[in-house]
Each structure stands twice: as C-alpha cells, then as structure tokens.
FIMAR-327337 format. One line per 8 residues: number of its first residue (from 0); for each residue x, y, z of N, C-alpha, C, CB. Coordinates in pm, whole numbers, plus 50000, padded with zeros to 5 digits. Glycine has a CB too. Layout:
REM residues N
NUM) X:Y:Z:X:Y:Z:X:Y:Z:X:Y:Z | ...
This chain:
REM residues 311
0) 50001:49423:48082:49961:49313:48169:49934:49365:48310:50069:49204:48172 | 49831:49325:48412:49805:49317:48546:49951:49283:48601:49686:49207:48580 | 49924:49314:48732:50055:49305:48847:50008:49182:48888:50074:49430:48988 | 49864:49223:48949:49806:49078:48995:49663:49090:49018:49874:49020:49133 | 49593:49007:49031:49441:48932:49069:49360:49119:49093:49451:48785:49278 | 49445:49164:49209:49343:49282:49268:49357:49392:49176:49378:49340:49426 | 49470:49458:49078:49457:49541:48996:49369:49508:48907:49558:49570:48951 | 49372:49379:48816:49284:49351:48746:49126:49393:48737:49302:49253:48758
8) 49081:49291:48887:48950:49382:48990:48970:49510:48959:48957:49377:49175 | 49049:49602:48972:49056:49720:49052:48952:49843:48891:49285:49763:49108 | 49075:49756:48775:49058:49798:48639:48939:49765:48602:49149:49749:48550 | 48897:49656:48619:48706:49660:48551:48592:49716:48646:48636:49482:48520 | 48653:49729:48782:48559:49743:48889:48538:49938:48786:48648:49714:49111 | 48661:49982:48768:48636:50095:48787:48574:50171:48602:48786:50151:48869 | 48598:50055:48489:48526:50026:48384:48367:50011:48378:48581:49923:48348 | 48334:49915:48466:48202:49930:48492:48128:50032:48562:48176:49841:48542
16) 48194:50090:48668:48128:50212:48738:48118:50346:48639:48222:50251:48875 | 48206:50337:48539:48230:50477:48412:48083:50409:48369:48409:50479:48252 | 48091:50372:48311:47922:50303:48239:47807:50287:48290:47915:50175:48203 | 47809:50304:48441:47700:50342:48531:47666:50199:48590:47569:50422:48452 | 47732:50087:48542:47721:49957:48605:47754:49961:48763:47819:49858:48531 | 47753:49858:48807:47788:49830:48974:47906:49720:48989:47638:49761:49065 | 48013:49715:49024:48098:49619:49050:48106:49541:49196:48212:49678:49020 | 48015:49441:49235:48027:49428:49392:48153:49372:49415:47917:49337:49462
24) 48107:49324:49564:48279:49260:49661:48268:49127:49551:48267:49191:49912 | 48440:49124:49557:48489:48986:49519:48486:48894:49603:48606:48980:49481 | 48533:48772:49606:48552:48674:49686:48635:48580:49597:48424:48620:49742 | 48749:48521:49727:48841:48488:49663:48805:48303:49611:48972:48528:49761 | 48895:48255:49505:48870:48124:49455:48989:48101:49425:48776:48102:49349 | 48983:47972:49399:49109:47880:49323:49161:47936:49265:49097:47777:49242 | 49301:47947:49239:49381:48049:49186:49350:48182:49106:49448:47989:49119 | 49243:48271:49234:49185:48412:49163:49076:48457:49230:49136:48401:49012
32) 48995:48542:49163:48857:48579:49268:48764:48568:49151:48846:48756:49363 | 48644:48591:49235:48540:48577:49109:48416:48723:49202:48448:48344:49087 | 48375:48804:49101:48275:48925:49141:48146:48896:49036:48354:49099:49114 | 48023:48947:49128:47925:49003:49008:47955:49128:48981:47775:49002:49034 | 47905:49161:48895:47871:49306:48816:47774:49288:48783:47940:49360:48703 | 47652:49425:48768:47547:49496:48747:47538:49541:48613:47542:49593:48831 | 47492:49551:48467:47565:49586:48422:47410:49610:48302:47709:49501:48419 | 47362:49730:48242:47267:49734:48165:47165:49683:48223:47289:49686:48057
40) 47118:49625:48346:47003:49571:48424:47060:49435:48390:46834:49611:48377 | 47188:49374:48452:47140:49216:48408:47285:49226:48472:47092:49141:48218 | 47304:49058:48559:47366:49058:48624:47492:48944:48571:47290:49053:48730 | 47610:48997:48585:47691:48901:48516:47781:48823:48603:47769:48967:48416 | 47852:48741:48618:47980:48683:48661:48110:48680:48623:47969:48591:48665 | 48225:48768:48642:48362:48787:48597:48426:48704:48715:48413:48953:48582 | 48517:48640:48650:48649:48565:48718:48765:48597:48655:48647:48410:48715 | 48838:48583:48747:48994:48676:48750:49119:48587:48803:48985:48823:48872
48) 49166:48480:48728:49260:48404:48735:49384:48478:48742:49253:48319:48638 | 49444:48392:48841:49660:48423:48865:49730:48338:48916:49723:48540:48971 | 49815:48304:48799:49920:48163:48797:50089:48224:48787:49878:48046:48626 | 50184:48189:48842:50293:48215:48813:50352:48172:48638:50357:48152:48928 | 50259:48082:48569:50287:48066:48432:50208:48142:48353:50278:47939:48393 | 50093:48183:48368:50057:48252:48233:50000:48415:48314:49907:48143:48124 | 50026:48398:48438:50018:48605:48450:49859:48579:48534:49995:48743:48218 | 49811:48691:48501:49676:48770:48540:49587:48756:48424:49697:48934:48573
56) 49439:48677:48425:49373:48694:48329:49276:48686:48356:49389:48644:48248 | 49149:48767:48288:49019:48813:48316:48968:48685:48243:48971:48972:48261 | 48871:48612:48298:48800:48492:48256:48609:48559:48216:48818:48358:48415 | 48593:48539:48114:48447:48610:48089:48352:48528:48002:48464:48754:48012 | 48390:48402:48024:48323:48280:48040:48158:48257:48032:48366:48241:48163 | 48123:48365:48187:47957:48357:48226:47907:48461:48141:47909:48390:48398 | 47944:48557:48049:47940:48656:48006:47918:48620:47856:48045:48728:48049 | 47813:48615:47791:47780:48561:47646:47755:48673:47572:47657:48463:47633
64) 47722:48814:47589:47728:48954:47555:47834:49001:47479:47727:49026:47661 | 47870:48991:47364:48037:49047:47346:47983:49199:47313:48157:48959:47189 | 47878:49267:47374:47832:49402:47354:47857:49463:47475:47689:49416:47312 | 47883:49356:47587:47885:49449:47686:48001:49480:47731:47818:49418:47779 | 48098:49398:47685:48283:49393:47694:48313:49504:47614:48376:49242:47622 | 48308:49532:47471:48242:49647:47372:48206:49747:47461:48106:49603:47282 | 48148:49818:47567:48080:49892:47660:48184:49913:47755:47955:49830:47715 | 48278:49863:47768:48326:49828:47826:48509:49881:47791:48265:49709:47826
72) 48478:49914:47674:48611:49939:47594:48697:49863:47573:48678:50017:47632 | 48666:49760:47533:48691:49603:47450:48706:49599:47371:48626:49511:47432 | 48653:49699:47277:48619:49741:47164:48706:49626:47010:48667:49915:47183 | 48829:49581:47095:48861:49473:47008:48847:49350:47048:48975:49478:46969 | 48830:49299:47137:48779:49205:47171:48771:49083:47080:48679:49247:47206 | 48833:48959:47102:48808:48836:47031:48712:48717:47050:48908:48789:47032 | 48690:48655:47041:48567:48490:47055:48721:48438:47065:48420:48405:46871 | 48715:48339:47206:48746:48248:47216:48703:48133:47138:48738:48247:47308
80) 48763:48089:47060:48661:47998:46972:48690:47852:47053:48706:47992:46776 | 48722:47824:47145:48700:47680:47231:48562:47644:47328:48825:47675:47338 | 48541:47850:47365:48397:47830:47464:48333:47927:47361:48393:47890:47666 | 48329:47999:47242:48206:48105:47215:48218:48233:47257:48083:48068:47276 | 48289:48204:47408:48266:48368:47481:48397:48451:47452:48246:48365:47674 | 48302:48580:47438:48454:48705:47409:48563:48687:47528:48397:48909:47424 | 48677:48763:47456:48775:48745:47551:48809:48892:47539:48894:48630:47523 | 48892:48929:47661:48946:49078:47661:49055:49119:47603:48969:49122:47775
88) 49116:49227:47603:49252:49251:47570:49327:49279:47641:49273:49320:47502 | 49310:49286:47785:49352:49324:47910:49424:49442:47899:49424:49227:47975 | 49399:49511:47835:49522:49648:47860:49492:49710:47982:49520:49785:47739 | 49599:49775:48055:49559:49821:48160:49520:49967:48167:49645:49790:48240 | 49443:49996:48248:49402:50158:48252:49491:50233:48275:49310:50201:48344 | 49527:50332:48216:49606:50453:48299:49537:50541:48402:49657:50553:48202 | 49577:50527:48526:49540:50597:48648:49548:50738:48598:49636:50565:48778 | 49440:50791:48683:49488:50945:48694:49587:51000:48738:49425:51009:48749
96) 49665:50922:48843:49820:50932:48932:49923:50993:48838:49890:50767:48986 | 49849:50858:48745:50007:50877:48621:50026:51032:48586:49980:50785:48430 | 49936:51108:48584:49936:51219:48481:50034:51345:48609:49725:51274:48417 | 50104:51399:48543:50216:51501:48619:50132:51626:48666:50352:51558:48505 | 49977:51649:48620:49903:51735:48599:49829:51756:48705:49845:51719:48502 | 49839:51609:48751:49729:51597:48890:49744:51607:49036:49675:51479:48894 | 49699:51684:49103:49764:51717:49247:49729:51586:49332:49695:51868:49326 | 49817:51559:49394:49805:51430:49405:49859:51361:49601:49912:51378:49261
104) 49778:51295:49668:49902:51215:49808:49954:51142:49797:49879:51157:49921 | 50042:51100:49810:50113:51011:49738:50133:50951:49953:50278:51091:49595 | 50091:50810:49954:50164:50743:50094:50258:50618:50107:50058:50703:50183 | 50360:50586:50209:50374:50540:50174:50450:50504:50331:50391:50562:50051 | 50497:50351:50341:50528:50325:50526:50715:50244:50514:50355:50149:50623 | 50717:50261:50638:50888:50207:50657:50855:50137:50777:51033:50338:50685 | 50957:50073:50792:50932:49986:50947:50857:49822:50903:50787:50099:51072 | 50772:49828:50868:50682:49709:50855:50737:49552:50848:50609:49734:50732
112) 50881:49564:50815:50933:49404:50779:51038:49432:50916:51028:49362:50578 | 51072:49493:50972:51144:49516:51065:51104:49459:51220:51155:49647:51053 | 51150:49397:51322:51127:49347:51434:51153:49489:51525:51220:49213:51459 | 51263:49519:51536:51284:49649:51625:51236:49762:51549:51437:49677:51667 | 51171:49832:51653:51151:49994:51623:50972:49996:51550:51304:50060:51476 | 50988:50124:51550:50836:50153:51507:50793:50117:51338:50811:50327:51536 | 50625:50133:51340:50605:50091:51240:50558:50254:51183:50509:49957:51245 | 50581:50316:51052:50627:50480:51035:50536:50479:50887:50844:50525:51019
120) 50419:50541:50922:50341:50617:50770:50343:50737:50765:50191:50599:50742 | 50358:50792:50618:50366:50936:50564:50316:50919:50434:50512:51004:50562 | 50262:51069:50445:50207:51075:50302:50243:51239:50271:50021:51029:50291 | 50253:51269:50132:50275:51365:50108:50179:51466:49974:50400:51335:50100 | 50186:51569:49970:50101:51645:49863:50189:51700:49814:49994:51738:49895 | 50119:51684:49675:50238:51747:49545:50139:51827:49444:50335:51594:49435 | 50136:51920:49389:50051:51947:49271:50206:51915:49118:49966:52162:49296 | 50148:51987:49025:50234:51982:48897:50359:52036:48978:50178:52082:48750
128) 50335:52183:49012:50488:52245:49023:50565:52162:49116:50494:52402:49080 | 50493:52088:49234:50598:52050:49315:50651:51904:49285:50554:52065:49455 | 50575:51872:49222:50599:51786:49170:50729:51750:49063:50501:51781:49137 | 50728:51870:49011:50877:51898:48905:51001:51957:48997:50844:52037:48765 | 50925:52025:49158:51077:52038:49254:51125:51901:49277:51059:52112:49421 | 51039:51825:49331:51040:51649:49372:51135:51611:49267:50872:51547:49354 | 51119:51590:49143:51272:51526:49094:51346:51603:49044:51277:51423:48997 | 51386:51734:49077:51462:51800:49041:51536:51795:49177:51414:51916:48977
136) 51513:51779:49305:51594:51760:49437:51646:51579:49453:51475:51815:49582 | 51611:51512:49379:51674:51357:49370:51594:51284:49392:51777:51312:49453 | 51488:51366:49455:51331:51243:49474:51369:51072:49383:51137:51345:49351 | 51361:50982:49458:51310:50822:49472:51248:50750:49532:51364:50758:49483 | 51291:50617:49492:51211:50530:49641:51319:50491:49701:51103:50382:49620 | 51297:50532:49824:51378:50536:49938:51489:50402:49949:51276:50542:50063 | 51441:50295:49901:51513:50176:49882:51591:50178:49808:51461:50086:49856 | 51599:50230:49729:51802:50326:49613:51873:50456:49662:51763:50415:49406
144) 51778:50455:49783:51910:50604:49859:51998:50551:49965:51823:50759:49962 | 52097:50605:49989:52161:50569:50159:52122:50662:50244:52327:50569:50184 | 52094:50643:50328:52073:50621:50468:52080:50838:50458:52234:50486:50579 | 52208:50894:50407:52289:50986:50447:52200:51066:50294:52483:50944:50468 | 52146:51041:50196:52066:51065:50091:51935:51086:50127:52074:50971:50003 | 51869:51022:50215:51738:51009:50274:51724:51146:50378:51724:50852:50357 | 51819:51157:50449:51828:51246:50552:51803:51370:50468:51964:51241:50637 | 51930:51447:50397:51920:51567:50302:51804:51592:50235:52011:51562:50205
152) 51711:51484:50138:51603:51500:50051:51504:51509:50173:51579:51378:49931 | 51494:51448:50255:51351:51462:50364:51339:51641:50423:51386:51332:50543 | 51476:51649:50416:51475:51826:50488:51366:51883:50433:51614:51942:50446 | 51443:51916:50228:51404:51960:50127:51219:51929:50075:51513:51906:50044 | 51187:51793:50150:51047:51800:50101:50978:51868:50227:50980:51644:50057 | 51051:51870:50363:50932:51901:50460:50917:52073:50453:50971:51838:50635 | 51043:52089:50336:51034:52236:50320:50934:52279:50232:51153:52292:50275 | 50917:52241:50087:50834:52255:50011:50710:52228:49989:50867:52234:49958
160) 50651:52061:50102:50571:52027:50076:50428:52032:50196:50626:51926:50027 | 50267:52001:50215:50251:51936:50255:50245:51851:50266:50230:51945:50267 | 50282:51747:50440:50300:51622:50440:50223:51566:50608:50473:51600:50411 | 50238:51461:50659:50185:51400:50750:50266:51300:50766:50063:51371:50733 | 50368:51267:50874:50414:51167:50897:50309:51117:51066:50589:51195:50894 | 50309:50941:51032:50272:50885:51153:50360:50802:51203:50161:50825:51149 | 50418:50822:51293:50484:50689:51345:50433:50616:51506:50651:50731:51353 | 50379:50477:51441:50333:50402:51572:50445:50329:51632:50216:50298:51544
168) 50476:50359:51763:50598:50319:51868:50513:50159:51916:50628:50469:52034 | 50660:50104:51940:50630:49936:51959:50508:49931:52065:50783:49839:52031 | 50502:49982:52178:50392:49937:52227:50286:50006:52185:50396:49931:52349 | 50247:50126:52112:50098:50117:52009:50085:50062:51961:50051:50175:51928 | 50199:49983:51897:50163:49855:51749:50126:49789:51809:50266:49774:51645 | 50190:49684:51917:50145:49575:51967:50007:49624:52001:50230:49518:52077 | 49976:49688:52035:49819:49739:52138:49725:49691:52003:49792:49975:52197 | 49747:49794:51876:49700:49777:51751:49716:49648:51676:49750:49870:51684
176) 49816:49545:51713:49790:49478:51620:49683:49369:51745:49940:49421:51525 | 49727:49375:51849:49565:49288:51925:49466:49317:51884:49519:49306:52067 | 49465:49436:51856:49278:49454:51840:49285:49459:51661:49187:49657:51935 | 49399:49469:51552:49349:49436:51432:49330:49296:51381:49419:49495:51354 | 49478:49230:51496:49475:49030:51457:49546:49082:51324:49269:48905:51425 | 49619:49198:51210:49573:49132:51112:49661:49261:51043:49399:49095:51094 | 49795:49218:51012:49931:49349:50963:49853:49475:50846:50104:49240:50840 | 49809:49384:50741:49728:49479:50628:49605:49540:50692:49674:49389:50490
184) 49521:49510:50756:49422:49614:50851:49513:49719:50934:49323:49518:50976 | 49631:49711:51004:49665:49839:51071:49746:49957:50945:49780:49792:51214 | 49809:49836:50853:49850:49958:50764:49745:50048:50685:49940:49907:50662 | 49650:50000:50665:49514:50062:50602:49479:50173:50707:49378:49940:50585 | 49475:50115:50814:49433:50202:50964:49532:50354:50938:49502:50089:51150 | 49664:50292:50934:49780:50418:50946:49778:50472:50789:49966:50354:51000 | 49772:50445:50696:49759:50521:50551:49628:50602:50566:49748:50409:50409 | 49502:50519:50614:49401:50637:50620:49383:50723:50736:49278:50591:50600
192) 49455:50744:50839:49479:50872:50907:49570:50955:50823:49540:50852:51048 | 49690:50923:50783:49789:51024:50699:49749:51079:50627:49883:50990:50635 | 49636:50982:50531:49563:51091:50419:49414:51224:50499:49466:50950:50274 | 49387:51159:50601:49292:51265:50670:49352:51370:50736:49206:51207:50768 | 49460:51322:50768:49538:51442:50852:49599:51589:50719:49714:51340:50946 | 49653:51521:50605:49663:51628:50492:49557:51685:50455:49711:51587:50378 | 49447:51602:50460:49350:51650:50423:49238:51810:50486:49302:51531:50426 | 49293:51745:50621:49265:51875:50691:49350:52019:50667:49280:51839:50832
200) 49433:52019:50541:49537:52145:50557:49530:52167:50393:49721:52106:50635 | 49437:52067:50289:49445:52044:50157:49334:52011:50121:49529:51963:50118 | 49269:52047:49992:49177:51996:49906:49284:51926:49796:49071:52117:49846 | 49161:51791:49840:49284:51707:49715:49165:51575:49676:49495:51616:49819 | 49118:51570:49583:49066:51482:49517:49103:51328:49476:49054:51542:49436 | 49254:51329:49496:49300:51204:49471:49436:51156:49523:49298:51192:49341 | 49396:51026:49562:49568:50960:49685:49614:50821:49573:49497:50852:49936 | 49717:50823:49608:49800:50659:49517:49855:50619:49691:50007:50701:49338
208) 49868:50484:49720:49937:50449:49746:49991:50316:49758:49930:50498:49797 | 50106:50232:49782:50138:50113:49773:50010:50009:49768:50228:50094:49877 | 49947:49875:49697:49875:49810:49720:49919:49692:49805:49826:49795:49621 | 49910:49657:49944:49927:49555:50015:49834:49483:50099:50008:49583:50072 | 49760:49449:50019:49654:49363:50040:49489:49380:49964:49647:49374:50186 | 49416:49362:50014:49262:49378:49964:49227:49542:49945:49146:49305:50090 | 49227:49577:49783:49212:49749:49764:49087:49767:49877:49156:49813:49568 | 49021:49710:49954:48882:49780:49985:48921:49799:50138:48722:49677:49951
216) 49081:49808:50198:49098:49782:50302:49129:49930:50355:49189:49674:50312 | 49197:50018:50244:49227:50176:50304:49100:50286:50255:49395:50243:50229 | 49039:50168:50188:48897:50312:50125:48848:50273:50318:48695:50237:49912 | 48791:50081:50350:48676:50126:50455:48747:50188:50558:48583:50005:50520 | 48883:50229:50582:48950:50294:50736:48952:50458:50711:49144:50230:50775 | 48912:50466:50569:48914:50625:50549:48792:50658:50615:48916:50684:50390 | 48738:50864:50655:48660:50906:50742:48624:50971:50655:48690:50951:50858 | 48503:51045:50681:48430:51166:50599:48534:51195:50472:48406:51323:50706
224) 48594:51270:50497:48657:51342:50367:48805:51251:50273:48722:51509:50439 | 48809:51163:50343:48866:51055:50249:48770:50969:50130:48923:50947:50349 | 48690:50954:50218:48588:50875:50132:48524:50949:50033:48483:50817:50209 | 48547:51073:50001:48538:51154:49877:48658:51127:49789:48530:51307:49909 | 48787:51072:49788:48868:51069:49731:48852:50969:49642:48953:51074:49795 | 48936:50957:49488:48960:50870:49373:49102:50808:49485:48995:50965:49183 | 49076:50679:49513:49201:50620:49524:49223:50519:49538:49258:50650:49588 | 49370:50505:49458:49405:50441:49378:49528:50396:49450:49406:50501:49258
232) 49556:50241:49417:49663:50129:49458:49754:50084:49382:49616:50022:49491 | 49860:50064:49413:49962:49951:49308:50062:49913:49357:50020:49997:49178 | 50112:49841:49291:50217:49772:49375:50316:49897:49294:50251:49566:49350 | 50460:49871:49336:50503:49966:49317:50538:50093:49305:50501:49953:49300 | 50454:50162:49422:50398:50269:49377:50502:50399:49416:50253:50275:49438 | 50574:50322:49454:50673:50437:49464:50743:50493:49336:50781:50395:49553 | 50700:50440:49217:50763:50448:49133:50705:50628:49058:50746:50300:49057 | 50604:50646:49149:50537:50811:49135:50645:50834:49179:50396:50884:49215
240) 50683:50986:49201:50737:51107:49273:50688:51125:49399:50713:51225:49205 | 50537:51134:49392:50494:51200:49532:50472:51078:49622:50347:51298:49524 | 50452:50940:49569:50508:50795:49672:50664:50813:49694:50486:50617:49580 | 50709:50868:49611:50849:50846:49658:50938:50944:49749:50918:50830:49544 | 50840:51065:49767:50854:51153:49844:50816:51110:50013:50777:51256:49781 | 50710:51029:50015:50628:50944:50144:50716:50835:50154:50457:50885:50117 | 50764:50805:50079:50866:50633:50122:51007:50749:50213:50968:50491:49886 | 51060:50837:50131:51195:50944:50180:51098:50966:50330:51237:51138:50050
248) 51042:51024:50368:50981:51085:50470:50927:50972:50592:50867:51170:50404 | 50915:50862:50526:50864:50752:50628:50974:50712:50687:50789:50629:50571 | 51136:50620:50567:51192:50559:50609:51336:50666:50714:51209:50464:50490 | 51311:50784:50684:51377:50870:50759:51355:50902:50911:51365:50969:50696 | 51195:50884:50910:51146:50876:51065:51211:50760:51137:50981:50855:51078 | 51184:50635:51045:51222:50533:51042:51382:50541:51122:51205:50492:50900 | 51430:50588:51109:51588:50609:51121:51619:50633:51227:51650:50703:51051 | 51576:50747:51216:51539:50864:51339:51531:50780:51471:51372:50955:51314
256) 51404:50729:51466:51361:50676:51579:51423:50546:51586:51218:50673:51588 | 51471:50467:51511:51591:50380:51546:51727:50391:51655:51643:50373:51432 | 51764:50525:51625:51832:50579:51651:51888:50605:51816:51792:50653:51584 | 51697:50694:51796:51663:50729:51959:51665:50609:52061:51507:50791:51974 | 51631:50529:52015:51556:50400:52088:51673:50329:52140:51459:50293:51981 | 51809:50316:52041:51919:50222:52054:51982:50350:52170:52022:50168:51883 | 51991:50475:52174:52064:50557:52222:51987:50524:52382:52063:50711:52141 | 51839:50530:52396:51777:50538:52521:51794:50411:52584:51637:50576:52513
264) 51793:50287:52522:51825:50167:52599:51971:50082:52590:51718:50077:52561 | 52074:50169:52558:52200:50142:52530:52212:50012:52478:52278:50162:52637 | 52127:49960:52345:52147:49855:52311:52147:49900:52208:52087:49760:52342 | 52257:49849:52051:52191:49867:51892:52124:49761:51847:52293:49890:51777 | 52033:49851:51815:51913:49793:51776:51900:49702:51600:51813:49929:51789 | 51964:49606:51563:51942:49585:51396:51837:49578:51319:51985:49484:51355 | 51842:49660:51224:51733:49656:51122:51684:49502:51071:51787:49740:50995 | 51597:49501:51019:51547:49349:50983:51465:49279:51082:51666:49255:50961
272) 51513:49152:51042:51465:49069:51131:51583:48929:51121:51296:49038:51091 | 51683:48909:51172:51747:48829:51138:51849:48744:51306:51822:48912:51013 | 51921:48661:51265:52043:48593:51375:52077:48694:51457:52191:48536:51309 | 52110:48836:51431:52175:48963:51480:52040:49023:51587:52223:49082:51326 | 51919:49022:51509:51831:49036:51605:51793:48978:51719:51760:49040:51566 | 51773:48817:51725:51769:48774:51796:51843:48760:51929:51754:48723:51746 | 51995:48792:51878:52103:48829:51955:52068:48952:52025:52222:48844:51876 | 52029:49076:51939:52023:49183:52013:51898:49181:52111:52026:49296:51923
280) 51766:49115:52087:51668:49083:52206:51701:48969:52276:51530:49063:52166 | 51791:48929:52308:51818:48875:52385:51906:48959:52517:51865:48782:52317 | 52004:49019:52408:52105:49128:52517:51968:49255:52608:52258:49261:52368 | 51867:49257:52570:51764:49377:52588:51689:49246:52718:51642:49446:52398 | 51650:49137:52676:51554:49079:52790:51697:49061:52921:51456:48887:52724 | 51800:49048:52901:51898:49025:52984:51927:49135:53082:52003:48995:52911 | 51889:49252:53017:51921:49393:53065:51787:49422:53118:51977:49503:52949 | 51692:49434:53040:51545:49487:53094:51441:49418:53118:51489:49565:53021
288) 51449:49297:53095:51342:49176:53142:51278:49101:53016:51207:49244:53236 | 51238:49012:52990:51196:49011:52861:51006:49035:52812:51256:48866:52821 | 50971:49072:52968:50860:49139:52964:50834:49273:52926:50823:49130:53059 | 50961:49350:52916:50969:49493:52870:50979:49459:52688:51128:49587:52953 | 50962:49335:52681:51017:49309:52507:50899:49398:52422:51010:49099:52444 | 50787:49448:52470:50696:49512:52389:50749:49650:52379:50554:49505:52441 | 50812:49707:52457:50859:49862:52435:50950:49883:52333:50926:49923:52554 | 50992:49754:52223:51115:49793:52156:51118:49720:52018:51243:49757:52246
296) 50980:49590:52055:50958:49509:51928:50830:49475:51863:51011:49395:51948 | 50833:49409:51774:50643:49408:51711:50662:49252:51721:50582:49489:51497 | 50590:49219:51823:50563:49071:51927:50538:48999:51840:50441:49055:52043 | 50423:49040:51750:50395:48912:51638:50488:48830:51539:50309:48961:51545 | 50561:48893:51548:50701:48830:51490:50757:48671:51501:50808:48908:51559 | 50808:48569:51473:50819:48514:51493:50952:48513:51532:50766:48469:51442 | 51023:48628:51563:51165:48590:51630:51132:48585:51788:51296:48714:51594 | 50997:48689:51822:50960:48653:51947:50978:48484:52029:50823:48693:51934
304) 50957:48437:51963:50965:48285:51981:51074:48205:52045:50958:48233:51863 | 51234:48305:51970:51377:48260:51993:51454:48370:52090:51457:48246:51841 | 51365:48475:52117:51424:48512:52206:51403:48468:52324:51421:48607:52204 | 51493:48461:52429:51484:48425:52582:51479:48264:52570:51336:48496:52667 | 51458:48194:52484:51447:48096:52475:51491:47958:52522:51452:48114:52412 | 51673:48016:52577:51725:47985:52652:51732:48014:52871:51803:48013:52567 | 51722:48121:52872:51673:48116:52993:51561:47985:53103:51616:48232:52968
C-alpha cells in the first residue's frame, strides 16, 4: 500500500517516464490530486484518492485502455465491473535506495518542530561498504537514541563518512522564512544545499530523503548537479541507514547548538514547543528585550503570540 496521495504520484509518475510517457504537475482535489499523463501519443487523466478509511488509491476511471495500465506493469490488472475501467494493483515500487548496493545521500533535519534554537540539515554518503560500517556502529533514527548515544555514533560517522551538515541560526531562519512565507520551501531550500555541498566532494547519482511536503519541492531548489540526481522521497525515511546516519548528525548539531545558546544567554533553553517554553521566552524578553526574541526563536510559531503577553 501507498503512505499517501504523493508516493502514489511519485510511483506512476516514475512508471510512465520508464515507458517514455510524460507525467505532468498534479493539482490538488477533493480528497487527492488528479495529473495528466502523456502516454503512447494520447493524453490521459489519473486521479489519486486519500481517505483515512480505505488508504491511498489510484482512480483510472478516464483511462478506458486496460493496455496501457498493462504498459505500465499492471500486468494483472482487473475491470472494475461497476464503471468498465481497469483497476490497478497498487503494489508499490521498490526504490533504488532500498538496494544495500547503491551508493547513496541519505538527508535528513532536526530542529524543525522546536521553538528555540536552530533549524539543522545534514546529509550523508554511504556506498555498500559503509554502509555495512553504519549498522555495525548502532546506526538509527535518531528518535530511539539518547541524547548520550547520538553524541558517540555522530563522532564515528564524521569519521568514516562523507557528510554536510547545515545549521540555520534563529535569525537566518526568521530572515528565510520571510522571504519563503512557507516551512516546506526552506526545508527543500536546506536539503538541496546539503546534497550540493556533498556533491562537490562526491559523484553520486542518487539522494533519499524524508518526504515533507510536495516531492517537486527539493528537485526545483536543487542546482546544476543535483538536478542530475534520481531522487527519491518517503516518509519515513530514516528507516535507510544512510537517513539515519543524517537524522544522528543533524539532531546532534541540534544539541550542540542548544547547548551553546542556553550557555551564551544564561537562560535553558526547552526543547519543543510547550508551557515550559513560553515560560522560558518570557524569562529571555525580561532579560534581553523581547525584540531580541529573533536571536533565539523561529517567530512563526505560535507561542510567539504568548510570550510577553503580559507586559
């Protein structure tokens, strides 16, 4: 089964391009999106339904061809017998990611749900062999290690691997998120520098990383030599090695610079976004003004709202 609506897309977009078809932009609809495709000289309509009761499902409705679903590697394919038109089997593709064989970037960010502290992308390169050091040193996703687990494994990959960490400090974000308006455009922004920056030290044909939002959002922020790359999205994606090597390496910066920040403005700083936070920007506008609140938080937040609130 699909994760959701955009893998689905992601899986026929990249079905039809093997076959020499064209998959254009989607656009979104009532619970789903709907795309043309190009397909043998003749132009079709796919819709791509998602309900919390019956999942992710390819609708092929406008599509009266059960030769071209067949083309398509459908190959079993049934007749809906209520409308006539074939239906799919939805199996999902296996990425090239999946394969242990493939040298691969794996990216991946920390910070992002957090009010204090920076927002932190990394990506990392793995071929086969390092790939078999990666879980032979405890490699995960950073969200099942402690804090004191994260530290030790980050040493060990910045030893073995290439990697690229970015971390944008509260007042670049804020700067960046004015001019993006828009959280999934700057993370696209910061995943496709990380992958250009490896790229300059690596030939690498292909990146995975987390899907959080519209797949077409880290291909258009990629530059020259990204935009040669196969890449590929999912939710979960830390569930690779070499994502889970970029989640260790992000949320460690992550730390890091938590760290620094609470040490330089003698305030601790809490992770999250919660009652404790608000408390703690409050003790920070009390101490440093609450106009200095951009040097330490990501404004768009809506705790912005409750801090100072009383003053």
């Amino acid at each position: 089964m699909f994760k959701d609506k955009f893998e689905c897309y992601r899986y026929y977009k990249h079905l039809i391009e093997k076959v020499g078809g064209e998959a254009l932009e989607y656009k979104e609809i009532n619970y789903g999106l709907q795309f043309k495709a190009n397909i043998c000289n003749q132009t079709h309509t796919i819709r791509i339904y998602e309900s919390a009761k019956r999942g992710v499902n390819p609708d092929f409705s406008q599509l009266k061809d059960s030769g071209i679903l067949k083309l398509l590697g459908e190959k079993d394919c049934k007749v809906d017998k209520s409308t006539g038109s074939p239906k799919a089997s939805g199996r999902p593709l296996a990425l090239k990611s999946d394969s242990d064989s493939v040298a691969l970037i794996g990216t991946d960010e920390s910070g992002k749900g957090d009010y204090f502290g920076p927002l932190v992308i990394a990506g990392v390169y793995a071929d086969e062999r390092i790939k078999s050091i990666l879980k032979e040193i405890g490699v995960d996703d950073s969200k099942k290690l402690k804090d004191s687990q994260i530290s030790e494994i980050a040493k060990q990959i910045k030893e073995i691997c290439i990697y690229d960490v970015v971390a944008i400090g509260n007042s670049k974000y804020n700067e960046l998120y004015s001019k993006f308006n828009n959280l999934n455009k700057l993370l696209a922004w910061g995943h496709a520098r990380v992958i250009e920056n490896i790229l300059e030290n690596v030939d690498c044909d292909t990146a995975l990383s987390d899907q959080f939002g519209s797949p077409d959002l880290i291909e258009n922020a990629l530059m020259e030599k990204g935009k040669k790359l196969n890449l590929e999205q999912r939710h979960r994606a830390e569930e690779n090695v070499v994502v889970a090597a970029a989640s260790i390496l992000a949320r460690h910066e992550f730390v890091e610079c938590m760290e620094k920040m609470s040490k330089s403005y003698g305030i601790e700083f809490p992770k999250g976004a919660s009652n404790k936070t608000i408390a703690a920007g409050n003790e920070f506008a009390n101490k440093y003004g609450i106009q200095r609140l951009s040097e330490v938080a990501k404004l768009h937040f809506k705790t912005t709202e409750r801090i100072g609130e009383f003053f």
